[in-house]
C-alpha positions as CSV (number, residue, x, y, z in Angstrom):
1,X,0.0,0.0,0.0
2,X,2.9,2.2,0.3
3,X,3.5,4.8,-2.6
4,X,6.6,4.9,-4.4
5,X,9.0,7.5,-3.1
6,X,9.6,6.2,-0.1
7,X,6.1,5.1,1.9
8,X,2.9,7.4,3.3
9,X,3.4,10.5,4.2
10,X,2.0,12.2,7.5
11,X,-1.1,13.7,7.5
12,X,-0.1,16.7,9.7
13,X,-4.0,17.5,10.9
14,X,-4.2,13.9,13.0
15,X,-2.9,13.2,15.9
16,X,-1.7,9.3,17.2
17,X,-1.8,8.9,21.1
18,X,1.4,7.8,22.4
19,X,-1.2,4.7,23.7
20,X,-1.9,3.9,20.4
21,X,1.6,4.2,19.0
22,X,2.5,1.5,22.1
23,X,-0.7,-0.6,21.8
24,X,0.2,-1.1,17.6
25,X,4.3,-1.7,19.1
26,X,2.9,-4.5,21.3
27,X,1.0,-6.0,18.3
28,X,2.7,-5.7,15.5
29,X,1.7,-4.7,12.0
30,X,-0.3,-2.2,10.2
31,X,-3.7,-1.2,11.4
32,X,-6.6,0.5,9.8
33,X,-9.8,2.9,10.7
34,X,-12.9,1.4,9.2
35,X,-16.2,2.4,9.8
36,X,-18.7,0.8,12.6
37,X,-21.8,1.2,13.7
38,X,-20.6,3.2,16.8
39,X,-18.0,5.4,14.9
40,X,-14.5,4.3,13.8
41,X,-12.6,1.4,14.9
42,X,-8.6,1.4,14.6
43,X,-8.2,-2.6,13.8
44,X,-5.0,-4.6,12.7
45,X,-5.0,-4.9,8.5
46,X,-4.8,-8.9,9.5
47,X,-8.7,-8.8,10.6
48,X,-9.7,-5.9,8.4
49,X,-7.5,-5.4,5.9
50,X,-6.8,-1.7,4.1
51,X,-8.8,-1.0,1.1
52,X,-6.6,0.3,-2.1
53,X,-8.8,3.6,-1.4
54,X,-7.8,4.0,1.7
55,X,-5.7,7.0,3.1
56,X,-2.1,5.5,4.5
57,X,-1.0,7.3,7.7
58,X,2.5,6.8,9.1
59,X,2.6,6.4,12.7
60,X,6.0,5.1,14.7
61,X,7.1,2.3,12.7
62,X,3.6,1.3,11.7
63,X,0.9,2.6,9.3
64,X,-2.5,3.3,9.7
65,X,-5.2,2.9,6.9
66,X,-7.8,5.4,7.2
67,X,-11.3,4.7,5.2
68,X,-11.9,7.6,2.9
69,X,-15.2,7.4,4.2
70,X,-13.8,8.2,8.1
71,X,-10.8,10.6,7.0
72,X,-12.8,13.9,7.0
73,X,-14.0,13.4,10.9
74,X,-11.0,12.4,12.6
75,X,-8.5,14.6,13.9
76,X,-7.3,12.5,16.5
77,X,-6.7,8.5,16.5
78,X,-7.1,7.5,20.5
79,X,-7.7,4.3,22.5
80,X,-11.1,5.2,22.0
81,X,-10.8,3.4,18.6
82,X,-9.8,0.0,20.1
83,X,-12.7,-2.3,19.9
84,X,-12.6,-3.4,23.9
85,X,-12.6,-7.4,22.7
86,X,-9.3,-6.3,21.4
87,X,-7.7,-5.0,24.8
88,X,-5.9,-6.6,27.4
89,X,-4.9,-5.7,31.3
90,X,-3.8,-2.2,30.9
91,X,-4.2,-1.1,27.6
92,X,-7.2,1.2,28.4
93,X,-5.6,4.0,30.6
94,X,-8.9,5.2,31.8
């Protein structure tokens, strides 16, 4: 999914929690943003893989695929995003 010269570039208007930065470290991978029917969902590309019209975000050493659909109303990616089936002890701060 990466472009040519060199990978996705950031998208300077969104923001990626430190959490989230350490919660996609622990993981491993790429994850993307798809839509849900309680708002967006940050997911590893393994269960939901990215879409070729997806928007490719760099974040740490990972990437984050954002649905064009989602793009336009997100200005910050949180732990907010993690489906809770997906957590474990400690991940949610709050």
């Amino acid at each position: 999914m990466d472009n040519e010269q060199g990978g996705p570039s950031p998208l300077s208007d969104i923001l990626v929690t430190d959490e989230v930065i350490a919660y996609m470290d622990k993981r491993g991978g790429d994850f993307r943003i798809s839509t849900s029917c309680s708002g967006p969902v940050l997911m590893p590309v393994r269960i939901r893989p990215a879409k070729s019209s997806d928007i490719p975000l760099r974040a740490g050493d990972h990437v984050i695929f954002i649905s064009k659909y989602q793009i336009q109303w997100i200005s910050e990616i949180n732990m907010r995003m993690v489906p809770r089936l997906l957590f474990e002890d400690g991940d949610y701060g709050y």
